[in-house]
C-alpha positions as CSV (number, residue, x, y, z in Angstrom):
1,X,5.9,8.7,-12.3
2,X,4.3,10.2,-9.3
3,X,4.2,7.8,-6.2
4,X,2.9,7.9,-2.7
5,X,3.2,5.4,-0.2
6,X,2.6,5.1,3.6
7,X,3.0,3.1,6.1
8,X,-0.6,3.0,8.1
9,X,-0.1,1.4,11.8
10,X,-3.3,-0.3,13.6
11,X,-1.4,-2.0,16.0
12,X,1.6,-2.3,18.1
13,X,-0.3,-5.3,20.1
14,X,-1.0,-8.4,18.6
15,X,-4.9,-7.9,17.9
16,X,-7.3,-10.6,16.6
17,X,-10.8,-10.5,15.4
18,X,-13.0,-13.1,16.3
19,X,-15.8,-14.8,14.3
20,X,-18.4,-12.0,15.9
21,X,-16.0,-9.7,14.3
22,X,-14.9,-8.1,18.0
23,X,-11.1,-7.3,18.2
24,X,-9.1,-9.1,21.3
25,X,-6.1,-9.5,22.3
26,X,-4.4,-12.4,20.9
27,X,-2.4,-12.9,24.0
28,X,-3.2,-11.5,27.5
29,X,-1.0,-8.7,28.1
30,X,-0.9,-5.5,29.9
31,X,1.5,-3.8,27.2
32,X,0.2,-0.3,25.6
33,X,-1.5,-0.7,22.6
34,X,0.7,2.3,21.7
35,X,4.1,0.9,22.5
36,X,6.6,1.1,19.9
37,X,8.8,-1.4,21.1
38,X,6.9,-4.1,20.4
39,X,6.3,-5.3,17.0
40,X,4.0,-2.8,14.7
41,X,1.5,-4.2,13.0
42,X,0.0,-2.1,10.1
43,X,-0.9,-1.7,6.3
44,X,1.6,-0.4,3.8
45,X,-0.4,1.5,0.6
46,X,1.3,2.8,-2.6
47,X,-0.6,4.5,-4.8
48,X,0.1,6.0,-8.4
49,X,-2.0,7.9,-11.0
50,X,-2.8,5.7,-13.7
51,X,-2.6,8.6,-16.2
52,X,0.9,8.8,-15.1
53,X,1.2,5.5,-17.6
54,X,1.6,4.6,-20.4
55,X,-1.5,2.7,-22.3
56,X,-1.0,1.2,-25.8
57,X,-4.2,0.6,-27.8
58,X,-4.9,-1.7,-30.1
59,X,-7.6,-0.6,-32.3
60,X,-8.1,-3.6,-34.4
61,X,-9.3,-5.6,-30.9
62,X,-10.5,-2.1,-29.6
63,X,-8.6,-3.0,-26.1
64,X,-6.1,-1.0,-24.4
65,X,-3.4,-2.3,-22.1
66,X,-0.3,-1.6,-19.5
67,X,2.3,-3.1,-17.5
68,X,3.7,-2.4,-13.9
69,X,6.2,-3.4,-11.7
70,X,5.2,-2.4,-8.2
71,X,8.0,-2.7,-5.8
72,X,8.4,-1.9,-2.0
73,X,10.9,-2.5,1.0
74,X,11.2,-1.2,4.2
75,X,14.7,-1.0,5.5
76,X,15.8,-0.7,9.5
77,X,18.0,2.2,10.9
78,X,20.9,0.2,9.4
79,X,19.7,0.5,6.2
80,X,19.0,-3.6,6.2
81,X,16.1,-4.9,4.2
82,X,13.6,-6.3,6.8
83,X,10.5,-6.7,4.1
84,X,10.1,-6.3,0.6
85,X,7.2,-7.0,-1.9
86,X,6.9,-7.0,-5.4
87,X,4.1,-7.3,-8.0
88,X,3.8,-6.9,-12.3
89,X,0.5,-5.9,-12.6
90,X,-1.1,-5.9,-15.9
91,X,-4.2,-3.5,-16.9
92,X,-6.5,-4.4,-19.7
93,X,-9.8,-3.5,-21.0
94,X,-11.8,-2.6,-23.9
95,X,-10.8,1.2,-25.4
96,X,-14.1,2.4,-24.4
97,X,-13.2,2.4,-20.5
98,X,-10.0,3.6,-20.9
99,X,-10.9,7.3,-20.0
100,X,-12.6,6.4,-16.6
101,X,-9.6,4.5,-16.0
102,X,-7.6,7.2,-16.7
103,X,-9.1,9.6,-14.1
104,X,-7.9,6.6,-11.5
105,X,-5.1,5.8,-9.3
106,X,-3.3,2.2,-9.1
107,X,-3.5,1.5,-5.4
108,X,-1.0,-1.4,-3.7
109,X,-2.0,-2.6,-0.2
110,X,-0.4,-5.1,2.1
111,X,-0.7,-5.8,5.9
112,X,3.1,-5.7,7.4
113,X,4.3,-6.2,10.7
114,X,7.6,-4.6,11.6
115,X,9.9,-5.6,14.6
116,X,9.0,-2.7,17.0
117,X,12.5,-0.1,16.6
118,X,12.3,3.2,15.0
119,X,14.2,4.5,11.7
120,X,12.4,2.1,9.6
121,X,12.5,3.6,5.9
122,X,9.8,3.0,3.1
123,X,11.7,2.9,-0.3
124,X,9.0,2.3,-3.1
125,X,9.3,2.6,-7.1
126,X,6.4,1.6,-10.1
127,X,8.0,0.9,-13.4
128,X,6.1,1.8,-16.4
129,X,7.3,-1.7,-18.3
130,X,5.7,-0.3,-21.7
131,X,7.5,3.6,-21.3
132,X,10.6,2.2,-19.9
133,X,9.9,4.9,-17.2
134,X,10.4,4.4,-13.1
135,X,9.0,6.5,-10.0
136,X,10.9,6.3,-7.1
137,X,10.4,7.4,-3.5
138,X,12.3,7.0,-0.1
139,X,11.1,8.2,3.0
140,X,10.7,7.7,7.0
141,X,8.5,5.7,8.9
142,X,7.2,7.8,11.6
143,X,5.7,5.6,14.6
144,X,3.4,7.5,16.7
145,X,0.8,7.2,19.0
146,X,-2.8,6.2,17.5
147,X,-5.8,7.3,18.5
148,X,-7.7,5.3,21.7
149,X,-9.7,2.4,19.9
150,X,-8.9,3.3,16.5
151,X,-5.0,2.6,16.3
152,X,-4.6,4.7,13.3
153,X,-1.2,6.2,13.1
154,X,-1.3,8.7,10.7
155,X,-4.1,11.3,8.7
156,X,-6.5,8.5,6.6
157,X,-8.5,10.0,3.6
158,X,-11.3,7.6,2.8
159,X,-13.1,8.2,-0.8
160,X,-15.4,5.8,-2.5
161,X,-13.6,2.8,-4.6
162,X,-14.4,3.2,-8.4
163,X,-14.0,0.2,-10.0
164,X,-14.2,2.0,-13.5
165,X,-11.5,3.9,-12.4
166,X,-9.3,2.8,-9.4
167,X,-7.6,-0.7,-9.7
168,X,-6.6,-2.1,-6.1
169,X,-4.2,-5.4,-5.8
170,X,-4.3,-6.3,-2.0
171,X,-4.1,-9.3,0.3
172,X,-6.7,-8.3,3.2
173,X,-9.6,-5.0,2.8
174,X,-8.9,-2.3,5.2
């Protein structure tokens, strides 16, 4: 099963929003917004193909239907577990919507803040729970700077959410 994950930083400063939906600092400091020392706040996304699955139908109902395990942990330099997330996810609709869904991707999204060191790894795997099969994918956390105002650390391809197609499971909308 294909997988790709990254680890997206916005922050390396604590940022808030407030109810005028301005971002501030959430405590007075004169640190750089680009600092890696500090802790990094940012947004972890794994994302499969969904026709990388495996879909039973069940004619008689006319729905079709698959099961996920999502998993994801970033480890320090010393290897050590310092977040982990998991998630079963369960697809279902009626057989008709199954090819849109098909051209879609599975997309996991959680907001992360990691104590600000380098050599922090991203080890990720989706089972396929009805094909018994498992993607798996390890691979280093790069902090660099973001840009001025934006605090984006890394190349962001934005494409409009299809609903028919795309299923997202996430905690806050980037």
């Amino acid at each position: 099963i294909p997988i790709y994950a990254r680890f997206f930083r916005t922050s390396s400063a604590g940022l808030s929003s407030n109810r005028a939906g301005e971002t501030r600092d959430a405590a007075p400091s004169s640190a750089n917004a680009n600092d890696t020392s500090g802790p990094m706040h940012g947004q972890f996304v794994l994302q499969t193909p969904l026709n990388a699955l495996h879909f039973e139908t069940d004619e008689n109902a006319g729905t079709y239907s698959a099961r996920v395990r999502l998993t994801a942990i970033v480890h320090d330099a010393k290897d050590k577990p310092v977040w982990r997330y998991q998630q079963e996810v369960d697809l279902k609709g009626p057989v008709r919507k199954l090819q849109p869904r098909m051209a879609g991707n599975l997309y996991l999204m959680r907001s992360v803040t990691l104590p600000g060191r380098d050599g922090f790894v991203i080890e990720a795997t989706v089972e396929d729970l009805m094909a018994g099969s498992t993607g798996a994918l390890r691979q280093q956390i790069q902090p660099v700077d973001g840009a001025p105002g934006l605090m984006v650390s890394d190349a962001l391809m934005v494409r409009p959410f299809r609903g028919a197609a795309d299923r997202l499971e996430a905690d806050e909308v980037f």
